[in-house]
Structures are given as C-alpha cells and as structure tokens.
FIKOLZA-1660 file (N, C-alpha, C; in steps of 0.1 Angstrom, whole numbers, plus 5000, padded with zeros to 4 digits):
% residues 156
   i   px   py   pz ch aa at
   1 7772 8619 6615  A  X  N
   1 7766 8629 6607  A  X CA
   1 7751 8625 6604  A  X  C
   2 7742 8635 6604  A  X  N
   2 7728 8632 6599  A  X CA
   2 7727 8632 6584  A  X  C
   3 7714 8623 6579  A  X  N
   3 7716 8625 6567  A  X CA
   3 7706 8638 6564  A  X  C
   4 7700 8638 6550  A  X  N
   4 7693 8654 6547  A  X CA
   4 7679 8654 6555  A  X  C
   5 7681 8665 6552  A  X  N
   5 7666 8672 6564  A  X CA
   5 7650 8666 6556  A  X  C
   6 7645 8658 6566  A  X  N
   6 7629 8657 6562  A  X CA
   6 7623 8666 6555  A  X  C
   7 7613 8665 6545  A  X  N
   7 7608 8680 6541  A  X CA
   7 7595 8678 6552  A  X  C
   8 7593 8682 6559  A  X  N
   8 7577 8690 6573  A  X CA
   8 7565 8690 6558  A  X  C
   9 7554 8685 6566  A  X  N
   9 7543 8680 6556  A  X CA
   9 7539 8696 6558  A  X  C
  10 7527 8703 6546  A  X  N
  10 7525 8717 6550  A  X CA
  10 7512 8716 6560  A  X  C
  11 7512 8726 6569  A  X  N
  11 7500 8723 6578  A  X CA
  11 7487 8731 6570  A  X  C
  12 7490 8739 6560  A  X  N
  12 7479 8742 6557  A  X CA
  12 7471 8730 6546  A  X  C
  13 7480 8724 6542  A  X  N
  13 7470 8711 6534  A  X CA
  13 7466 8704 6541  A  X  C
  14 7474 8700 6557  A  X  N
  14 7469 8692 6564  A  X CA
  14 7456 8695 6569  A  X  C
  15 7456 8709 6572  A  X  N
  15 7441 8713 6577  A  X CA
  15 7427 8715 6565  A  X  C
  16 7436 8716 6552  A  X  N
  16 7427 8716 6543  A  X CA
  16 7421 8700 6544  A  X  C
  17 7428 8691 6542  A  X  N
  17 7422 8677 6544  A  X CA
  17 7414 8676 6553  A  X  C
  18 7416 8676 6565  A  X  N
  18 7403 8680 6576  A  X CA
  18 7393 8684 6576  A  X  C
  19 7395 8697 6569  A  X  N
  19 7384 8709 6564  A  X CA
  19 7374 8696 6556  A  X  C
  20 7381 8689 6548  A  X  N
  20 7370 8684 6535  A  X CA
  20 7364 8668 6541  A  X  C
  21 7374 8663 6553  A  X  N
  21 7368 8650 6558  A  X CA
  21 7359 8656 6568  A  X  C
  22 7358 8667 6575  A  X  N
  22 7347 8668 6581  A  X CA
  22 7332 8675 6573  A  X  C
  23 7334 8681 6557  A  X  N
  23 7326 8684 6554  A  X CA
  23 7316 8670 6549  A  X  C
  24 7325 8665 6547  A  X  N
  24 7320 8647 6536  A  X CA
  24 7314 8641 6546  A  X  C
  25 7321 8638 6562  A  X  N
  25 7312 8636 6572  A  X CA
  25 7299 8638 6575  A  X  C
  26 7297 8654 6575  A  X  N
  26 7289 8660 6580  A  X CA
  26 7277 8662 6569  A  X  C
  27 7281 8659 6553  A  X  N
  27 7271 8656 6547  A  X CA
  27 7263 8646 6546  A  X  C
  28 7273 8633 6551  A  X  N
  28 7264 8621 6549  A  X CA
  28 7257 8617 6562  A  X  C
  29 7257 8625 6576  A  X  N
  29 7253 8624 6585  A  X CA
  29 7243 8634 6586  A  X  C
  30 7243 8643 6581  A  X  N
  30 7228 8655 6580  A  X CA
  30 7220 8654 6582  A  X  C
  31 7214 8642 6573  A  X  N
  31 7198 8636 6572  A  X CA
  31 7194 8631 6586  A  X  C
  32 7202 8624 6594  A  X  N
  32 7200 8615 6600  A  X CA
  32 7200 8626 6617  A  X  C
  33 7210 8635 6618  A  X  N
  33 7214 8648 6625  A  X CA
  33 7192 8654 6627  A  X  C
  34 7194 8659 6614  A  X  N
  34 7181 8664 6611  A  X CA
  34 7168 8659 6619  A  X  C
  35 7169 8644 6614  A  X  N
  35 7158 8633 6619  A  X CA
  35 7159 8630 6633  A  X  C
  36 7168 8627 6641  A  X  N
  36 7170 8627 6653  A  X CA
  36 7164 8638 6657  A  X  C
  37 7168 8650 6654  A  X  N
  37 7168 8661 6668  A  X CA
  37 7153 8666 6666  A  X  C
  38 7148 8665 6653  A  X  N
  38 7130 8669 6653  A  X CA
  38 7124 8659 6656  A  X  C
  39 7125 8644 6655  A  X  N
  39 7117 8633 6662  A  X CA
  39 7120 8633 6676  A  X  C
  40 7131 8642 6683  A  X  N
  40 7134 8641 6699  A  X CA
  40 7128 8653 6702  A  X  C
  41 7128 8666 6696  A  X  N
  41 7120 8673 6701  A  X CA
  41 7102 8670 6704  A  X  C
  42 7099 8663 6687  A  X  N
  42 7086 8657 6693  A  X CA
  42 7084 8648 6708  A  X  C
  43 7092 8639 6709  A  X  N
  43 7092 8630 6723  A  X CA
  43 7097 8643 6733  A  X  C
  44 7099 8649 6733  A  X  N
  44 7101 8658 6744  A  X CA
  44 7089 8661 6752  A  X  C
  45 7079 8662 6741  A  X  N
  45 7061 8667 6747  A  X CA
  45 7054 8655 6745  A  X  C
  46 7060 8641 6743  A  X  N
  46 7049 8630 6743  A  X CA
  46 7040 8633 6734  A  X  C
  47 7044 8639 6721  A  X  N
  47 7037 8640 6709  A  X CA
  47 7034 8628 6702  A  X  C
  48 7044 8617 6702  A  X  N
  48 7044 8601 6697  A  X CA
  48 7037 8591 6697  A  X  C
  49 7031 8593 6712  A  X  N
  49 7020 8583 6719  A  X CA
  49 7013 8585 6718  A  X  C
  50 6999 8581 6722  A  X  N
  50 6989 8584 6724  A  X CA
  50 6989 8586 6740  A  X  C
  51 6982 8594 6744  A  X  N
  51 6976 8592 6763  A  X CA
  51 6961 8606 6762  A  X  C
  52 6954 8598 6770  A  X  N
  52 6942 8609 6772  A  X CA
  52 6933 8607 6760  A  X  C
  53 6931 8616 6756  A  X  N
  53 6921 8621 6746  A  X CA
  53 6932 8622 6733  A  X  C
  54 6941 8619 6736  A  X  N
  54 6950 8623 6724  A  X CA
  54 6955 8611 6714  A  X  C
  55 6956 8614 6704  A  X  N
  55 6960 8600 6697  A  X CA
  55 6968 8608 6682  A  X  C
  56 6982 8606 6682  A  X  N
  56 6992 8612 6673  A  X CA
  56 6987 8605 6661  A  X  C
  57 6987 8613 6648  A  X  N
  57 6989 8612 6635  A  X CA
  57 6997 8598 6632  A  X  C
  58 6994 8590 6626  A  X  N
  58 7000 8574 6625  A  X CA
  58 7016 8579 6621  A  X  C
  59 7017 8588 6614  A  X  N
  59 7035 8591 6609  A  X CA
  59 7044 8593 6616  A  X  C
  60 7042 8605 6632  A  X  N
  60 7045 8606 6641  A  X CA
  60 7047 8596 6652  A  X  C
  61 7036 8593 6647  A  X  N
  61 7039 8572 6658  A  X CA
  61 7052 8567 6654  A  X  C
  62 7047 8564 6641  A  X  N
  62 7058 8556 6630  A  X CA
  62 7074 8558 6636  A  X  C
  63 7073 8576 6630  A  X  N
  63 7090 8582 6633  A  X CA
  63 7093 8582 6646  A  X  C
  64 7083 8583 6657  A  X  N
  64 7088 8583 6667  A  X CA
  64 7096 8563 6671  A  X  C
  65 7089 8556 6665  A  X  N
  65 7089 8542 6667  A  X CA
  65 7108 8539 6662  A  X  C
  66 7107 8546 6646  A  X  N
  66 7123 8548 6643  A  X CA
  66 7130 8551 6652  A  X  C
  67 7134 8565 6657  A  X  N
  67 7139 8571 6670  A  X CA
  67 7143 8563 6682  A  X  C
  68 7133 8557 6686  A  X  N
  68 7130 8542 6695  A  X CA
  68 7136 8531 6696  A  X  C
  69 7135 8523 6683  A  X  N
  69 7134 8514 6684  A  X CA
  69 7137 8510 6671  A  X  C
  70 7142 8515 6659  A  X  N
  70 7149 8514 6648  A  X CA
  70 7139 8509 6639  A  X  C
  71 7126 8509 6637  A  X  N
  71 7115 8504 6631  A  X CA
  71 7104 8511 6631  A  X  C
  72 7102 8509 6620  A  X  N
  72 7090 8525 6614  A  X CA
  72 7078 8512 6612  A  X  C
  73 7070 8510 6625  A  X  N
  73 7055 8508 6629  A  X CA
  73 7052 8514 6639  A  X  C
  74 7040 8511 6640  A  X  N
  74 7036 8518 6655  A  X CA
  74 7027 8506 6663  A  X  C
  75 7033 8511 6678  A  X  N
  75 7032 8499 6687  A  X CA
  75 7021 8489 6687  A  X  C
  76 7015 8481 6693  A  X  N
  76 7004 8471 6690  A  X CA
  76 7000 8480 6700  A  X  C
  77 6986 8480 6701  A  X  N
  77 6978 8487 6707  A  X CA
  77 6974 8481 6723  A  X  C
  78 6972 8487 6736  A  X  N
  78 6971 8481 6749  A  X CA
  78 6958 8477 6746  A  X  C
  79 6955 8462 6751  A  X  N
  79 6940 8460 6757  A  X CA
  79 6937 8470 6768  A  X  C
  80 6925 8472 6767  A  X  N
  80 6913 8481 6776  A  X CA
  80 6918 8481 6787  A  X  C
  81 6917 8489 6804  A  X  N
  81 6919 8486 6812  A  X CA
  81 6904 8481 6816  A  X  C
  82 6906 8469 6825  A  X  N
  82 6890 8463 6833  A  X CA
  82 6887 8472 6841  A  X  C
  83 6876 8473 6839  A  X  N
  83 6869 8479 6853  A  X CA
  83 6866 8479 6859  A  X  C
  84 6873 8493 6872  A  X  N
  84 6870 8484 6885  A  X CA
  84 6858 8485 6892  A  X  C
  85 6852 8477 6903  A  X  N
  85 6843 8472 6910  A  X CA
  85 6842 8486 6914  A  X  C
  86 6823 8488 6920  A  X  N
  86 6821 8500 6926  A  X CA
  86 6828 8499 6943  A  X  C
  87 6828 8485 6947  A  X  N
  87 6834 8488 6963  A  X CA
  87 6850 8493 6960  A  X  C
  88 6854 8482 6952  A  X  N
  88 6869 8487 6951  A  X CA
  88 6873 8503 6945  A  X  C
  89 6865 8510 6942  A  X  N
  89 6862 8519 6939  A  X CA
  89 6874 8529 6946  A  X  C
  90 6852 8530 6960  A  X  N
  90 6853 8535 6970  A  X CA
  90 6870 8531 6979  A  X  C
  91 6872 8523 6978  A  X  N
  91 6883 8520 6990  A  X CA
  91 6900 8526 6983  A  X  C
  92 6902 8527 6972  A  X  N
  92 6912 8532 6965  A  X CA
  92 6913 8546 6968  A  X  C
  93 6928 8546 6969  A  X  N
  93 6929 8561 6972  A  X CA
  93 6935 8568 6960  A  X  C
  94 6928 8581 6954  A  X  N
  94 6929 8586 6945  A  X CA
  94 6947 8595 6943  A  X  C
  95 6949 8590 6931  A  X  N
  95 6965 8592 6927  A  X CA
  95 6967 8610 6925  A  X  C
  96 6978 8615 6929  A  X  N
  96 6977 8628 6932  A  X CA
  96 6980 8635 6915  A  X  C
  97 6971 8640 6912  A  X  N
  97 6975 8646 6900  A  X CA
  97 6985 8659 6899  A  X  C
  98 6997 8662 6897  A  X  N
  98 7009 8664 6903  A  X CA
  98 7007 8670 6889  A  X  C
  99 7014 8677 6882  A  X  N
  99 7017 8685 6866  A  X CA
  99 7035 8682 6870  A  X  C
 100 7038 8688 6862  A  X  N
 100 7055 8682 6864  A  X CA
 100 7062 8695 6871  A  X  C
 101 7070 8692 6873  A  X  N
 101 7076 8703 6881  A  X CA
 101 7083 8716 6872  A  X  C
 102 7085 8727 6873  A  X  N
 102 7089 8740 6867  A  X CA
 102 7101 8738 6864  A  X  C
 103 7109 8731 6868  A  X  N
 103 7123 8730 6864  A  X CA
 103 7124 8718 6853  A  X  C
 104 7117 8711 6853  A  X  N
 104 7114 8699 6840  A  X CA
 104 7107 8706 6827  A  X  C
 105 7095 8715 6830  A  X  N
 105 7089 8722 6817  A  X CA
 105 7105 8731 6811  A  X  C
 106 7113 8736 6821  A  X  N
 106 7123 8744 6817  A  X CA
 106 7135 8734 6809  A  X  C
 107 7135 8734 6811  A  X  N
 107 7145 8719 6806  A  X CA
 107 7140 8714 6793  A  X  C
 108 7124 8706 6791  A  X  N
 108 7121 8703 6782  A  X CA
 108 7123 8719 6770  A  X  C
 109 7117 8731 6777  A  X  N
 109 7117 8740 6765  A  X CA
 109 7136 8743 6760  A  X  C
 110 7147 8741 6770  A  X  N
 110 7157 8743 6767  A  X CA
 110 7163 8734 6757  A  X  C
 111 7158 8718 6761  A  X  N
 111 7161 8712 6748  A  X CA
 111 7153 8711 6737  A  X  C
 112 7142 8716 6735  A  X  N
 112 7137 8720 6730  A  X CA
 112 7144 8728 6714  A  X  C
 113 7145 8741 6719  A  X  N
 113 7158 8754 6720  A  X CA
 113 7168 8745 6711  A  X  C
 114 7173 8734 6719  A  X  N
 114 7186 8730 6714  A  X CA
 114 7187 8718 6702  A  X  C
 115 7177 8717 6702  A  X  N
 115 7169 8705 6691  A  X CA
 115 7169 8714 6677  A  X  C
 116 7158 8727 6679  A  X  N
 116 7158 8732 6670  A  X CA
 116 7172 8741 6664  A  X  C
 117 7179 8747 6675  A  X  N
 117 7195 8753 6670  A  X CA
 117 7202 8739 6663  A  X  C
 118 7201 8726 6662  A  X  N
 118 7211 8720 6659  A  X CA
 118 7203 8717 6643  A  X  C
 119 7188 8715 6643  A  X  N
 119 7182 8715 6628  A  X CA
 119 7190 8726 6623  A  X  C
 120 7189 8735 6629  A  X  N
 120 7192 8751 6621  A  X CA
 120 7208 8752 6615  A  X  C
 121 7219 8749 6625  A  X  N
 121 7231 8749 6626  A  X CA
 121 7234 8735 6615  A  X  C
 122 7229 8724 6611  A  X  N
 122 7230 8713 6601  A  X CA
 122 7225 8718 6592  A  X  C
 123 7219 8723 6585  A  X  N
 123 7211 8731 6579  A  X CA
 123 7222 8739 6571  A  X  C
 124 7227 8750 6579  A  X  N
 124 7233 8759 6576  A  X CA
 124 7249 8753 6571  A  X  C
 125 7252 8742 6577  A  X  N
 125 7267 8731 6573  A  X CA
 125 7267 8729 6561  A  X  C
 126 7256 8723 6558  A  X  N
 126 7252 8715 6547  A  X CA
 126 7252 8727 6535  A  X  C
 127 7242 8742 6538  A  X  N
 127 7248 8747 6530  A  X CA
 127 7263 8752 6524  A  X  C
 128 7271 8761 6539  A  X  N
 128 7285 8760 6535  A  X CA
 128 7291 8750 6531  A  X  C
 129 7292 8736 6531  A  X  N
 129 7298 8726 6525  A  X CA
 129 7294 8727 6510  A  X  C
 130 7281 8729 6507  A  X  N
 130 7284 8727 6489  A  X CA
 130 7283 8741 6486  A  X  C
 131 7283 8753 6496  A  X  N
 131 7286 8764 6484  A  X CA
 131 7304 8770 6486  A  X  C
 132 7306 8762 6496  A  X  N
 132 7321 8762 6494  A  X CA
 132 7326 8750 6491  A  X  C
 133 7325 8747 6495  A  X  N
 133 7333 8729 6490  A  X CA
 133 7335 8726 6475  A  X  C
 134 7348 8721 6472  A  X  N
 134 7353 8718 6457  A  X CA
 134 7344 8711 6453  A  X  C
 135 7345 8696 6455  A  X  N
 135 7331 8689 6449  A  X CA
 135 7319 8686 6455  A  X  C
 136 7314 8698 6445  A  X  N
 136 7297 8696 6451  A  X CA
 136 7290 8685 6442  A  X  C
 137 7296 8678 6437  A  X  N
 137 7289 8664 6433  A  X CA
 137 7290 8654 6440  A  X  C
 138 7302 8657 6448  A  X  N
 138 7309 8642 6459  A  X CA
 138 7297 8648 6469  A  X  C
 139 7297 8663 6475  A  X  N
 139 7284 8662 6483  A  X CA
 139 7273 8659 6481  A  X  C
 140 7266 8662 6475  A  X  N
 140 7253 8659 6471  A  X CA
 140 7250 8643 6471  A  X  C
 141 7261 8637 6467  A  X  N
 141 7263 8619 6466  A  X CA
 141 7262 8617 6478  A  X  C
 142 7272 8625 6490  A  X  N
 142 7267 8619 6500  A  X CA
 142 7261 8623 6507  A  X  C
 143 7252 8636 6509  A  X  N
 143 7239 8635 6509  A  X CA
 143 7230 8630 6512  A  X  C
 144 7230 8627 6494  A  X  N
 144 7217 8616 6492  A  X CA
 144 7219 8599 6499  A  X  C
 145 7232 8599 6501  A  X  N
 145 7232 8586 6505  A  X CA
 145 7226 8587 6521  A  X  C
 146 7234 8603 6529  A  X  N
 146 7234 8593 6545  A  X CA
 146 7214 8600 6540  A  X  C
 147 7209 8607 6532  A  X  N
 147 7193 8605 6536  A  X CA
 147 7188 8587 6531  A  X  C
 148 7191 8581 6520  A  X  N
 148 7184 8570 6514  A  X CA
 148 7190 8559 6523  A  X  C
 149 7201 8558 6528  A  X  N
 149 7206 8543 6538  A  X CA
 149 7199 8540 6547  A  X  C
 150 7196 8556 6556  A  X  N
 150 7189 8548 6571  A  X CA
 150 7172 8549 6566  A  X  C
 151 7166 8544 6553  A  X  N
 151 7154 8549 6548  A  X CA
 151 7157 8530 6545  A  X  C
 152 7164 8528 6540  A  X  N
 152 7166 8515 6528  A  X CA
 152 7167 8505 6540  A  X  C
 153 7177 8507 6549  A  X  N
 153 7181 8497 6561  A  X CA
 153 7170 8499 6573  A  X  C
 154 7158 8510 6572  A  X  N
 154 7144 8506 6583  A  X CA
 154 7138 8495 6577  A  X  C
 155 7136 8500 6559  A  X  N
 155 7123 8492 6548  A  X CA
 155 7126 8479 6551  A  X  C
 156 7143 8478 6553  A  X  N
 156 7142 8460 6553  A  X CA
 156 7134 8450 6563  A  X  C
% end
C-alpha cells in the first residue's frame, strides 16, 4: 500500500519565482548590458582609437580600453614611424587602398541595429521590473550595485 499523496508544488508560484530571479538578475546586470553594447557599437566604427587625422575624445579611449581590456586608461602612445629613404621610396610598391567590402559595412550597420535594440530592450526591462515588480527597493539596490561594482572593481 502507498502511503498519502505528495502535495505537487503550485506551478504558478514556481514561475512567479522565476519571474522575480530573472527580474533581480537583469537589474543588477543592466548597467553593465548598457555599457557593453554602446562601447561595442562605438568599436564597431573604430571610434576608440585614433588612426588618420582622427584622435577620439580621451573618455571614449578610456571606455573603449574598459571594453578591452578591463582598465579605464588609454593606450601608451606608438613612437613615430621613421622615415623612409627617398630610394626606398621609389622601389616600394604602393599598398592597395581597398575600403571594406559592402557586406562588412552591412554587418557593421546590422550590429549596429542590434547594439542599439538591446540598449533599448534593457532599458525598457529595467523599467517593467520596478514598475511591476513587488520590491522596488530590492531593485533599485540592485541597480545601483551591478552600476557601482564594475565602476569600484576598474578604480582599483
């Protein structure tokens, strides 16, 4: 003979739990969601570096350097290139200046596209989480945390 019947856990609390570990998740991971996908859009166009005539805003270096390389400086600078001899000049064969191919500008604008949909879509989480979510104090806590941790753990 069996003994009494299990009571079955309810699935709707179970999915309520879910509901609220992925909101707590997704709050303390926002900031950092946010920071990735607009420092990657910037590196998308080589906005970060300098090349040419171009030389990025020192902040853009900086964040791009985070992004990188987990450190908010910006690179040591390259010595000069020497220059070359007039014979060696002449005898060099000139490098083909190529632009990138049409299927790479397409790509860059699509993730592009998808950089800015995921600011927008985190964005939009962050608000459903605390204008639905029971404790909007527990969010805002973590929040502020996942923004101030990866801010506190570069400074070090």
């Amino acid at each position: 003979m069996t003994g009494p019947a299990k009571p079955r856990a309810n699935p709707a609390l179970r999915l309520a739990l879910i509901r609220r570990i992925h909101s707590w998740l997704g709050l303390f991971i926002a900031p950092s969601v946010v920071f990735f996908a607009l420092t990657g859009a910037v590196q998308l166009y080589g906005l970060h570096e300098a090349h040419g005539a171009y030389q990025p805003p020192a902040i853009i270096e900086k964040l791009g350097m985070v992004h990188k390389d987990q450190v908010f400086k910006t690179k040591p600078k390259r010595p000069a290139a020497k220059p070359v001899a007039a014979g060696a000049a002449a005898t060099a064969k000139p490098k083909a200046e190529a632009g990138p191919k049409m299927s790479v500008a397409i790509l860059k604008a699509l993730f592009l596209v998808v950089a800015l949909a995921l600011v927008a879509s985190t964005l939009l989480g962050v608000w459903m989480a605390q204008a639905y979510g029971r404790d909007k104090r527990a969010g805002w806590i973590l929040l502020a945390a996942g923004a101030v941790l990866p801010i506190l753990l570069v400074a070090l």
